[in-house]
N, C-alpha and C positions, 0 to 999 in steps of 0.2 A: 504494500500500500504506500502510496507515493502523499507527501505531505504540499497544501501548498501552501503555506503561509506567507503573509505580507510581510515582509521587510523582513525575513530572518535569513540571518548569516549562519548560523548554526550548522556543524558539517553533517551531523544525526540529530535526533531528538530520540532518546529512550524512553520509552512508557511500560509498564507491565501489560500485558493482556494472557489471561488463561494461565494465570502466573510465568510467562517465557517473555524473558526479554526482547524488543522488538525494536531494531530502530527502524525510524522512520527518513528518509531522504526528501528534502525539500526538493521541487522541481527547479529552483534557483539557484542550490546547490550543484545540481549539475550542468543547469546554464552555464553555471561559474566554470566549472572543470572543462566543459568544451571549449569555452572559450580561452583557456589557461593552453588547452593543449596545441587549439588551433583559432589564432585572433580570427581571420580571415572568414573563417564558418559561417558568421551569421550575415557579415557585409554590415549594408547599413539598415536592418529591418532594427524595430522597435525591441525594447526588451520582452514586454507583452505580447509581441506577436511571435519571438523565439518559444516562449513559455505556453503561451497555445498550441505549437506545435508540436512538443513534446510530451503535452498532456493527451494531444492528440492521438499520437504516435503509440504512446503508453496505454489509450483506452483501447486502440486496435490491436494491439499485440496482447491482453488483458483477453478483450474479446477470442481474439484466435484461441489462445490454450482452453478457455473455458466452452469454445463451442466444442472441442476434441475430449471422446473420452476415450481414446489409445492413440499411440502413436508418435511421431518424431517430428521437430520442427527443427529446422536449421536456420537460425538467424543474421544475415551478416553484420558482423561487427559483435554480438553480443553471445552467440554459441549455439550448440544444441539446446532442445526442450526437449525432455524423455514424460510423456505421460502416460501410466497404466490405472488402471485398476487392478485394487489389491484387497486382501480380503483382512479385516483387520476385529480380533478377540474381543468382545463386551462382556460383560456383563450376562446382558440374556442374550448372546449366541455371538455370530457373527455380523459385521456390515459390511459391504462393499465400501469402498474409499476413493477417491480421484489420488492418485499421488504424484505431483509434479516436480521434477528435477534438472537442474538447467546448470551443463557443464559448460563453461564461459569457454569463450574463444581465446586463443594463447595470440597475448598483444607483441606485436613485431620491436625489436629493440632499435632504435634510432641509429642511425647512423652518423 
């Protein structure tokens, strides 16, 4: 889950949920980092309209793994997405489970 808040510089935000530590990554924060890596990326669009785009970007790939209930996604730039179903021990029996797992893309070392 992607954070958006207004004017925060913060590089996570930690909260508890379901007792498991979770941070959360502001969409600004990674404005920040793309544009750290490469000025040039955004050219001269608005900050706002970089930030729509990446929310943008973030709802369809959201979208994608959640309309999939098996199978393999290959991302450019960010890796595979491994999703199955799994069968996972309760209480009163068994549930079926979505379980999704995203082995990143090994980043090219600069020359």
């Amino acid at each position: 889950m992607f954070n958006s808040l207004k004017g925060d510089k913060l590089m996570a935000v930690k909260t508890k949920e379901d007792n498991v530590d979770l941070e959360q990554l502001s969409t600004e924060t990674l404005i920040e980092r793309m544009k750290a890596e490469n000025p040039k990326l955004t050219g001269k669009l608005p900050d706002k309209r970089v930030a729509a785009i990446v929310r943008g970007a973030l709802k369809a790939l959201a979208g994608e793994v959640n309309s999939r209930d098996e199978g393999n996604l290959r991302i450019q730039g960010l890796g595979r997405i491994n999703i199955r179903q799994v069968e996972v021990k309760k209480d009163e029996g068994s549930v079926i489970s979505k379980r999704v797992v995203l082995n990143t893309a090994k980043v090219k070392a600069k020359s």
